[in-house]
SEZAPA-545401 format. One record per residue: residue in three letters; x, y, z of N, C-alpha, C in turn. Coordinates in steps of 0.02 Angstrom, whole numbers, padded with zeros to 5 digits, always signed. Each point is the difference from the previous one (the first is absolute). Example, Ala and Ser with C-alpha at 12.3 -4.5 7.8 and 13.67 -1.06 7.14 Angstrom:
ALA+00660-00284+00390-00045+00059+00000+00045+00060+00000;SER-00018+00053-00036+00042+00059+00003-00039+00055+00037;
***
This chain:
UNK+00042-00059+00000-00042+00059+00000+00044+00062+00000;UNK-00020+00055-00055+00042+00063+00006-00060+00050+00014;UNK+00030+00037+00055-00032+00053+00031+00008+00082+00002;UNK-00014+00052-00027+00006+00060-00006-00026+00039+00035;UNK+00037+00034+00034-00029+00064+00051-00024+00057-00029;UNK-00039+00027-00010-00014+00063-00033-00011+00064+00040;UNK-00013+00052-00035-00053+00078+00015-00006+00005-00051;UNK-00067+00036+00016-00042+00033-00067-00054+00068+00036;UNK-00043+00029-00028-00030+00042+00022-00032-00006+00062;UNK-00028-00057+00006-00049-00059+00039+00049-00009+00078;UNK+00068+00017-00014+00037-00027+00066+00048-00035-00024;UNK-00001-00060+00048+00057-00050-00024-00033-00061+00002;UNK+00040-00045-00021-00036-00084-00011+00034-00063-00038;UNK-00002-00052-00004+00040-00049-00003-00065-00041-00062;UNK+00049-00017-00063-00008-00040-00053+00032-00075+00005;UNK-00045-00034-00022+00033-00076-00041+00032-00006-00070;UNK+00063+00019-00028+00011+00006-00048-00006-00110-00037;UNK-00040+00021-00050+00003-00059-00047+00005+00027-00075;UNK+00063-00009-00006+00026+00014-00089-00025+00052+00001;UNK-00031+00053-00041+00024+00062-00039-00087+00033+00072;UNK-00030-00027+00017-00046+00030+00033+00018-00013+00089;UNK-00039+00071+00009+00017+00000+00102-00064-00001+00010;UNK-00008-00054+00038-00070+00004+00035-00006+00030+00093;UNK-00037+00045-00001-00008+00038+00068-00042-00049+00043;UNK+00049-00012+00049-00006-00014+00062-00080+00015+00041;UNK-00004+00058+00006-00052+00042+00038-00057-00024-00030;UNK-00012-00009-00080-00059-00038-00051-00021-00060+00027;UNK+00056-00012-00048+00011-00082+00004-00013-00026+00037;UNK+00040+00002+00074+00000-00055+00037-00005+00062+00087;UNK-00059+00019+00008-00037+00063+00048+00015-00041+00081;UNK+00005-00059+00013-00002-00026+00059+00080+00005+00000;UNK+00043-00007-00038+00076+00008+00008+00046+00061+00030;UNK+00014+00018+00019+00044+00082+00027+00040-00002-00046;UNK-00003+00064-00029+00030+00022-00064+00065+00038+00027;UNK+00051-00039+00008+00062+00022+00035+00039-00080+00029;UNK+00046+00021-00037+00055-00049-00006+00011-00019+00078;UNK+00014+00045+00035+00039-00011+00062-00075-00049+00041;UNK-00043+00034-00004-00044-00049+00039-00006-00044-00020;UNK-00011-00026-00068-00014-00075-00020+00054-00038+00033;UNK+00063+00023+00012+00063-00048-00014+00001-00012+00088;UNK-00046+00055+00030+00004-00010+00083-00083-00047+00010;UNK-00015+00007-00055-00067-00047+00029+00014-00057-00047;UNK+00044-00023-00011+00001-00059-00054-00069-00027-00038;UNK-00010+00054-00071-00049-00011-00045+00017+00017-00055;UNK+00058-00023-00035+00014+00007-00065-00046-00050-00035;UNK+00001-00071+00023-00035-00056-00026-00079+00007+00007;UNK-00043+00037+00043-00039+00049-00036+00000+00044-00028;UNK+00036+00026+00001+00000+00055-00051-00011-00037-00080;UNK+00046-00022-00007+00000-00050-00057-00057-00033-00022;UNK-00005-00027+00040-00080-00031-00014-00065+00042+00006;UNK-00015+00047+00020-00029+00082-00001+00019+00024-00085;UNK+00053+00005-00013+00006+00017-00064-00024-00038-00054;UNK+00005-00064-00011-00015-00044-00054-00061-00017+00010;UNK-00038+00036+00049-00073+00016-00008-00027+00049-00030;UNK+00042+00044+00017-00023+00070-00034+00020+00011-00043;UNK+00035-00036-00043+00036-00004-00095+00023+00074+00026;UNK-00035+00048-00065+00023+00033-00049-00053+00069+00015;UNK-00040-00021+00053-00040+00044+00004+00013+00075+00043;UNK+00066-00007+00004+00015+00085+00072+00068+00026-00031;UNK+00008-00009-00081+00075+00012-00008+00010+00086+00002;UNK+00031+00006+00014+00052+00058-00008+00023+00029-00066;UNK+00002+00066+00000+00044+00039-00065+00067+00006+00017;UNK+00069-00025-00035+00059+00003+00052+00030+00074-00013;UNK-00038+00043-00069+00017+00057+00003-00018+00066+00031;UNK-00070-00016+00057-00034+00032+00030+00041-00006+00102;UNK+00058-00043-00007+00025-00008+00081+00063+00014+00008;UNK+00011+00030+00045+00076-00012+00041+00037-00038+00046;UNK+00039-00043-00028+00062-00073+00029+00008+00027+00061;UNK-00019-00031+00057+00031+00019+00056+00044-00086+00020;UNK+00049+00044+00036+00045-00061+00035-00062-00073+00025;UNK+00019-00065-00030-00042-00043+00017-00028+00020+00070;UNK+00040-00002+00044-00021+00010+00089+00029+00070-00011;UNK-00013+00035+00034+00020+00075+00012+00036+00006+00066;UNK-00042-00021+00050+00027-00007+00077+00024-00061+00013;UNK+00065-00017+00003+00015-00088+00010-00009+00048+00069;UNK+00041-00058+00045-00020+00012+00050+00114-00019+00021;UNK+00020-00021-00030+00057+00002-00007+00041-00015-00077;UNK+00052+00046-00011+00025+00009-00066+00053-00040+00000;UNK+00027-00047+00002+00081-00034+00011+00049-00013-00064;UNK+00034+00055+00002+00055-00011-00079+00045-00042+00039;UNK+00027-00049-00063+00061-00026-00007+00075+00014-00027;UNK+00053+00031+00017+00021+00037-00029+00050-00050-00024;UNK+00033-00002-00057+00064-00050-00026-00022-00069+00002;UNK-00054-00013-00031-00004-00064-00010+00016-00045-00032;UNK+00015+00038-00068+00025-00060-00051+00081+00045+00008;UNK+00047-00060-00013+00086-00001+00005-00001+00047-00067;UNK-00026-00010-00051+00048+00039-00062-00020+00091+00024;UNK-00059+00020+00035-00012+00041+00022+00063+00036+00059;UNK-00003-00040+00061+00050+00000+00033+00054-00001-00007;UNK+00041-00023-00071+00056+00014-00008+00031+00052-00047;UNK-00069+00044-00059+00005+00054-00035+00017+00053+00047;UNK-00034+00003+00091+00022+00028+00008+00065+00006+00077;UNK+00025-00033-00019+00060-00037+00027-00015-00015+00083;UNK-00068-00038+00013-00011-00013+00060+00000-00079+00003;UNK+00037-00028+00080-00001-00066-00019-00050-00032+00002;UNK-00024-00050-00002-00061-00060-00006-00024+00001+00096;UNK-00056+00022-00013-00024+00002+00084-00015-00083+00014;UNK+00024+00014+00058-00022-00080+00037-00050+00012+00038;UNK-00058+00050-00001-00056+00011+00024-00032+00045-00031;UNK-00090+00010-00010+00004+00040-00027-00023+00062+00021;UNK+00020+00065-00059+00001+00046+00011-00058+00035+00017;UNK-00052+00008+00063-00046+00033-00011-00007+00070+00020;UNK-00050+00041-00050-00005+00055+00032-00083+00028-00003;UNK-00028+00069+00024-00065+00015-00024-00036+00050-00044;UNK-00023-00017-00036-00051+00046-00031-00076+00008+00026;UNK-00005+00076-00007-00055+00017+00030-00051+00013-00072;UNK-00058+00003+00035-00077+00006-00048+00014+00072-00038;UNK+00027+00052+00012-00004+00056-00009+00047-00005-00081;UNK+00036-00049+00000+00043+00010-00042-00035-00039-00060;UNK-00056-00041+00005-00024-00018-00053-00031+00019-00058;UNK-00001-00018-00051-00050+00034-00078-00012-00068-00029;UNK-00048+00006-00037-00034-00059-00042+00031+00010-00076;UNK-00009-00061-00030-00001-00006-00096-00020+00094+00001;UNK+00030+00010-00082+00008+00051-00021+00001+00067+00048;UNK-00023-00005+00057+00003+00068+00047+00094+00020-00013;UNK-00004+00069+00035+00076+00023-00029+00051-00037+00067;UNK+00070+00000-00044+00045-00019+00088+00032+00081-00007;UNK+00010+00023+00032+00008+00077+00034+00059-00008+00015;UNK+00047+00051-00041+00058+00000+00016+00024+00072+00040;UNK+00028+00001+00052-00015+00050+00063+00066+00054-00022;UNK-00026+00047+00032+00058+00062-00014+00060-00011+00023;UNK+00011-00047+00060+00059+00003+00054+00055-00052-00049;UNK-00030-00050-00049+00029-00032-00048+00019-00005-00047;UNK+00037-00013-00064+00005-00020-00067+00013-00076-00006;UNK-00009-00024+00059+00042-00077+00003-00073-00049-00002;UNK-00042-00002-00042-00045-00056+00018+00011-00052-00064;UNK+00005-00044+00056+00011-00086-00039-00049-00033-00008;UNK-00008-00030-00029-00033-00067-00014+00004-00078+00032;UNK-00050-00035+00032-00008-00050+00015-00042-00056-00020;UNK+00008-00043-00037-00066-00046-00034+00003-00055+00064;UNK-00056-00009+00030-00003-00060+00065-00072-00042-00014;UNK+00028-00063+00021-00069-00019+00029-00039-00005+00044;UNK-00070+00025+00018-00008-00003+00077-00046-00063+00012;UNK+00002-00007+00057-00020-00039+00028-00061+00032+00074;UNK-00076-00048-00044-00060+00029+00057+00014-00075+00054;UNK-00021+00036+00074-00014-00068+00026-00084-00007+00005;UNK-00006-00044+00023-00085-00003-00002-00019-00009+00077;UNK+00043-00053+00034-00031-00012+00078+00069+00018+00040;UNK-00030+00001+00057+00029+00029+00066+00048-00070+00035;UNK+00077+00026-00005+00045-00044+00030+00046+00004+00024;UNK+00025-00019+00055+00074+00013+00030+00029-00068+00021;UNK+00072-00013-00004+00058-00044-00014-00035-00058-00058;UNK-00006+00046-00049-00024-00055-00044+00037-00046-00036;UNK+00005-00060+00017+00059-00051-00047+00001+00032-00074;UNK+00065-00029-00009+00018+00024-00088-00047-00039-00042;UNK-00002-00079+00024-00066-00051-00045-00034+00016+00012;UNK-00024+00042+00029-00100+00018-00004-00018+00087-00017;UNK+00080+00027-00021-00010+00078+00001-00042+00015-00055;UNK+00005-00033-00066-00037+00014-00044-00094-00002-00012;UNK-00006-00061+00055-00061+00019+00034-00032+00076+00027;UNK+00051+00041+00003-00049+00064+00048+00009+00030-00076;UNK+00018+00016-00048+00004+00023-00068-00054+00007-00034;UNK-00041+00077-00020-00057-00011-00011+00021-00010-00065;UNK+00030+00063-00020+00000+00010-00076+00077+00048-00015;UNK+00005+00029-00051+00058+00021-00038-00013+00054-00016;UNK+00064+00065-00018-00044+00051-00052+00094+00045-00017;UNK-00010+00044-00039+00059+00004-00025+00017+00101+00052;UNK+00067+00015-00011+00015+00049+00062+00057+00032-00043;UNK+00015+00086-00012+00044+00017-00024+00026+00047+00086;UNK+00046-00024+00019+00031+00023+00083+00042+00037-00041;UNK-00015+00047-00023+00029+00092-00017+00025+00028+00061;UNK+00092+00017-00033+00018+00015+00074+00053+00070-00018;UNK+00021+00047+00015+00010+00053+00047+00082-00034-00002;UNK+00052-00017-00031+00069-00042+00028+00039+00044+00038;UNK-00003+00096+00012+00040+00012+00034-00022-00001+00078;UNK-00064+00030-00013-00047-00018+00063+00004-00077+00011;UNK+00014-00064-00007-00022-00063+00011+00086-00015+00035;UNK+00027+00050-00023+00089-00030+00037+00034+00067+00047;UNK-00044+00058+00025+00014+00042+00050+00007-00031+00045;UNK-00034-00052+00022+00035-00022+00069-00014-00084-00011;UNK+00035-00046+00056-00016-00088-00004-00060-00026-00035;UNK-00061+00030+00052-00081-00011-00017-00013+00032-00085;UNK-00032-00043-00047-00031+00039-00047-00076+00029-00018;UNK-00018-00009+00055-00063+00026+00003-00028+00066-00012;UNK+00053+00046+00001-00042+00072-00035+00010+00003-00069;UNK+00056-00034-00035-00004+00000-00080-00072-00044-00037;UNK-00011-00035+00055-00051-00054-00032-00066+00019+00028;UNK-00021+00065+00011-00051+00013+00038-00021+00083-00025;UNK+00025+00026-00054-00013+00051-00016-00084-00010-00031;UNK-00054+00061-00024-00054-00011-00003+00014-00020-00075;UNK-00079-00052-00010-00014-00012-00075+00066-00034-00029;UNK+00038-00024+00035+00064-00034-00048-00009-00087+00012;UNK-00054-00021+00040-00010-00087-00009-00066-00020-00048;UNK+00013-00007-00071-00047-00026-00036-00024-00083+00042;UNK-00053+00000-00029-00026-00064+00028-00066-00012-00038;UNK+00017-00070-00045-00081-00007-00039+00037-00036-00041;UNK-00074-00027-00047-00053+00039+00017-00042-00042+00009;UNK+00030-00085+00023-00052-00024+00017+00032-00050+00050;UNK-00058-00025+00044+00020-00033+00050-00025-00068-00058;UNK+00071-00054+00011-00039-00074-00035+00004-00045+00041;UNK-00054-00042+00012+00030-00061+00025+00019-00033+00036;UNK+00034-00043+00039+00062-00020+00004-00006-00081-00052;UNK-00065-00015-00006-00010-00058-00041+00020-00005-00080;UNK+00005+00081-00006-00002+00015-00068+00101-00002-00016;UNK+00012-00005+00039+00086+00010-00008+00038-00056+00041;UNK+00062-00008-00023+00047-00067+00006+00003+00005+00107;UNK-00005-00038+00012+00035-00009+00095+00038+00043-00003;UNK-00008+00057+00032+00062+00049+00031+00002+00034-00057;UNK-00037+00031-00048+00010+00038-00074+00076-00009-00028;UNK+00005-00082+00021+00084-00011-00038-00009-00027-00063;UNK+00051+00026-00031+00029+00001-00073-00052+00037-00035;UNK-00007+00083+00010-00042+00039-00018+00066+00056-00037;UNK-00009+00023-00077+00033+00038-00021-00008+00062+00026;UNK+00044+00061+00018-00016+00047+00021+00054+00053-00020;UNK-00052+00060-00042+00039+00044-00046-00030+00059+00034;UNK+00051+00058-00023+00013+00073-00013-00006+00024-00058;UNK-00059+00035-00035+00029+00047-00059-00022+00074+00006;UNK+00059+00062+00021-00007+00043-00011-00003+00050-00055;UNK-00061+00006-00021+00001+00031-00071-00021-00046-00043;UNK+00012-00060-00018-00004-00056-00032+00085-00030+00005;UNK+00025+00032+00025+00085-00039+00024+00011-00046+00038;UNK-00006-00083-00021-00002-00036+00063+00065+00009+00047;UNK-00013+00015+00060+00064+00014+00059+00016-00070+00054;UNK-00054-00019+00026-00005-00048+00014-00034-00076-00010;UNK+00044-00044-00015-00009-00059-00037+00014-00060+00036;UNK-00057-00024+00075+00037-00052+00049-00058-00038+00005;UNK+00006-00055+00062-00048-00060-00017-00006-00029+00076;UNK-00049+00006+00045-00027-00005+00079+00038-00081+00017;UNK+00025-00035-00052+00026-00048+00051+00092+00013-00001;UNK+00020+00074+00007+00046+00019+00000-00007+00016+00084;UNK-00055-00009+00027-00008+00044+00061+00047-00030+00062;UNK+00053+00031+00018+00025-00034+00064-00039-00037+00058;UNK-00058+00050+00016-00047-00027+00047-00043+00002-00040;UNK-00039-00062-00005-00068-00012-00030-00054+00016+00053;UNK-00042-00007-00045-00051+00045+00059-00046-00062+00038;UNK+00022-00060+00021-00030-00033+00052+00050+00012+00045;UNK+00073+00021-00011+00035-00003+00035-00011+00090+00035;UNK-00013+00046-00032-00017+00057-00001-00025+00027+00059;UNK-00051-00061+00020-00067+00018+00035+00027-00045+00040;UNK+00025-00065+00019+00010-00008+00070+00065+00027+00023;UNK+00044+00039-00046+00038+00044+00043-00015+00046+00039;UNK-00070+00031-00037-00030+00067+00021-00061-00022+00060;UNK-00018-00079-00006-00055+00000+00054+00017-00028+00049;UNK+00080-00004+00017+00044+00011+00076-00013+00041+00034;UNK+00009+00079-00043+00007+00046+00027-00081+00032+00021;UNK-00043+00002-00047-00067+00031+00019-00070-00039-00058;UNK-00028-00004+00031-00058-00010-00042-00033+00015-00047;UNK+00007-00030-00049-00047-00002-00051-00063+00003-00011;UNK-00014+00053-00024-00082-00007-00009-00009-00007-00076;UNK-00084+00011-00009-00027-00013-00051-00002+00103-00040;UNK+00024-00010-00049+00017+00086-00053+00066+00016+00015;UNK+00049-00027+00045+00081-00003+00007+00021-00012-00087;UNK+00045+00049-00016+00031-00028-00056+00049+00015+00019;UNK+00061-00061-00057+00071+00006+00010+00025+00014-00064;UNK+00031+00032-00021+00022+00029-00064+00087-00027+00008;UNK-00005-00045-00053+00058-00054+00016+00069+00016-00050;UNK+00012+00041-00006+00073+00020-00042-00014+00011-00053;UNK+00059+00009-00033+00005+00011-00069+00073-00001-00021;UNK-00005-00029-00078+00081-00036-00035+00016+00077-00018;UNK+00067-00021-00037+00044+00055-00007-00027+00031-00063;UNK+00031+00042-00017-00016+00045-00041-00024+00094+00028;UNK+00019-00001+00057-00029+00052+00037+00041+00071-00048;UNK-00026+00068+00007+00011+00033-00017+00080+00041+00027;UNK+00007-00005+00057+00034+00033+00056+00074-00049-00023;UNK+00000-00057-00016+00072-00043-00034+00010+00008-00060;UNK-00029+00022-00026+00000+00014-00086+00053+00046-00013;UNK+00043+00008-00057+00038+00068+00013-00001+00018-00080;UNK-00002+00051-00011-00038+00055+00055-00079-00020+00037;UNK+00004+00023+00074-00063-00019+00027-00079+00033-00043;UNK-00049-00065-00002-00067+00025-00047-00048+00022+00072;UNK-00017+00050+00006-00042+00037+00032-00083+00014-00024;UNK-00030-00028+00017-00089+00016-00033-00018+00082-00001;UNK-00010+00014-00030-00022+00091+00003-00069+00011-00041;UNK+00005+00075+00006-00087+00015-00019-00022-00009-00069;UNK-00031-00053-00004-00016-00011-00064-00002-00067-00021;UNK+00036-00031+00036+00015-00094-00036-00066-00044+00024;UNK+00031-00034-00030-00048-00048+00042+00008-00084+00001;UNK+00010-00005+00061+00015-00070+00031-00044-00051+00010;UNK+00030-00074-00049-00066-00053+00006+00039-00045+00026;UNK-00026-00014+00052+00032-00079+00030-00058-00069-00018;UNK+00028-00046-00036-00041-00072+00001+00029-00051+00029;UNK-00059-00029+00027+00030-00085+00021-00056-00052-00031;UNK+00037-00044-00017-00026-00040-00057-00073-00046+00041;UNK-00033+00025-00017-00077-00041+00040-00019+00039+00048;UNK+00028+00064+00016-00021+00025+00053-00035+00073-00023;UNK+00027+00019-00046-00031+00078-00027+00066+00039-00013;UNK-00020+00061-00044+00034+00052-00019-00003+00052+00044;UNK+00025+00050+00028-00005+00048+00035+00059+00056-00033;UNK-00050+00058-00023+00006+00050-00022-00026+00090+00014;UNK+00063+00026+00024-00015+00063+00008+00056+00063-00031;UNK-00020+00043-00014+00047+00043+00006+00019+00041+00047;UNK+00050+00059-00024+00065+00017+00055-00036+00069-00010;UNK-00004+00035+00049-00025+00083-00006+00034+00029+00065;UNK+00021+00060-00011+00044+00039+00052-00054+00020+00052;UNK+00020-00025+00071-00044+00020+00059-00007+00081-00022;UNK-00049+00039+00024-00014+00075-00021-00004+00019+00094;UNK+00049+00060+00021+00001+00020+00065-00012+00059+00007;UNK-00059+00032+00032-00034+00062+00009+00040+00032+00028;
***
C-alpha cells in the first residue's frame, strides 16, 4: 500500500495512491482517521486496505488541485544515521564506525515532494543527501535484531540537506542538519510488504539538475536497519511514526572538488528503486 499526505483548500488529508489515481481517505474509507500517524498508532492499515477496495474509484482526487506534505509531518522522533555506507565514509576521509552514528532532526526542518528546500542566508554550503527512511509502525524497546523488522511499518525516500559548515562547527552535527525547510521527505509512505526485508538491495540515486551525483545501492549499508533499530531500542523506545533516515552512499557534494553546492534555482531528485522519486527545488531563504 502507498500512502500520500496531502493539503488542499479543504485542510489536510491522507490518499491511497493506486497507479496514476489517489483515492481520499476521508471519502473512501470515513470510519478510518485520515492521518498517517494515527493509523500506524492504532494499527489499521489492513483496514484501511480493505476500506479502500470497497470504495474502488469512487473518492479520487485531482493530484493537480493538492499540496505533498511530508508523509507524517510530526514523527514524534527524527533519527539520522550519519556515515553509513564505507564508500561515503571514506570520500570523506572518516574511518568506518564501529557503532552507529546517530544524531537528530527536528519536525521544523521538514518539506514534502516538490515544496522548496530553503537555502538560508547564514549559508552557501547546502548539500545533498539521498536516504532511505525507515517508518516504524509499533511500540518497542530492546528489540532483538531477528524480530526488528517486525516493528517496520513501511519505507519512504528523505533528501537530509545539510548546512556542511554549520554541520562541522563543533563535534555534534545537529545545527547543520536542522536548518528550516532543508529535510525533503516524500512523497509517499509504502509498505513495508511492498519492499525487499530491510529495503535491501534498493538502488539509490541523486540527480541534480538531471546530473546523476549519487549512484549507491542500501545493501551497501554498514548497519542495516534490523540492526539499526535494536541498536537504537537499547537506548529509548520506539514508537509507532518514529522514522530513521538511514544514510546515504557517496557521491556527496561537500567531497567533490570543486565542492557542488545546491543554490537558487536547481532542483534536486532523489530515487530509490520501489520506493518513489522525491523532488524539489532549491530557492534562497528570503530574510526580512
Amino acid at each position: 500500500m502507498r500512502l500520500l499526505s496531502y493539503a488542499d483548500d479543504g485542510g489536510e488529508g491522507l490518499a491511497v495512491v493506486r497507479g496514476e489515481d489517489l483515492i481520499d481517505v476521508g471519502e473512501g474509507a470515513p470510519e478510518i482517521p485520515a492521518d498517517l500517524m494515527t493509523i500506524l498508532a492504532e494499527d489499521l492499515l489492513a483496514d484501511l486496505e480493505a476500506a479502500i477496495n470497497r470504495a474502488g474509484r469512487k473518492a479520487l482526487i485531482d493530484p493537480e488541485s493538492i499540496e505533498f506534505l511530508p508523509p507524517i509531518e510530526f514523527p514524534g522522533k527524527i533519527l539520522c544515521v550519519g556515515l553509513n555506507y564505507i564508500d561515503h565514509a571514506s570520500e570523506g576521509s572518516f574511518e568506518r564506525p564501529e557503532y552507529p552514528v546517530i544524531f537528530p532532526r527536528y519536525s521544523t526542518s521538514l518539506v514534502g515532494h516538490e515544496g522548496p528546500i530553503l537555502r538560508p542566508a547564514a549559508s552557501e554550503q547546502l548539500d545533498y543527501e539521498a536516504e532511505l527512511v525507515v517508518i516504524i509502525g509499533k511500540e518497542g524497546r530492546h528489540i532483538p535484531k531477528a524480530e526488528a523488522l517486525n516493528y517496520v511499518a513501511g519505507y519512504s525516500v528523505f533528501n537530509d540537506a545539510t548546512l556542511r559548515d554549520y554541520q562541522f562547527k563543533s563535534p555534534q552535527w545537529t545545527m547543520g542538519k536542522n536548518f528550516d525547510a532543508t529535510g525533503a521527505f516524500g512523497p509517499h509512505f509504502v509498505s513495508a510488504d511492498e519492499v525487499p526485508p530491510g529495503g535491501k538491495g534498493l538502488r539509490v540515486t541523486t540527480k541534480l539538475n538531471g546530473k546523476t551525483l549519487q549512484d549507491g545501492n542500501t545493501k551497501d549499508m554498514i548497519f542495516p536497519v534490523d540492526e539499526l533499530i535494536a541498536v537504537i531500542s537499547e537506548v529509548m523506545t520506539l514508537e509507532p511514526g518514529d522514522i530513521i533516515v538511514s544514510g546515504t552512499p557517496a557521491g556527496v557534494g561537500a567531497f567533490r572538488k570543486p565542492p557542488i553546492w545546491m543554490k537558487d534555482g536547481d532542483i534536486c531528485e532523489i530515487e530509490i528503486e520501489g520506493v518513489g522519486l522525491l523532488r524539489n527545488p532549491v530557492l534562497d531563504d528570503s530574510v526580512d
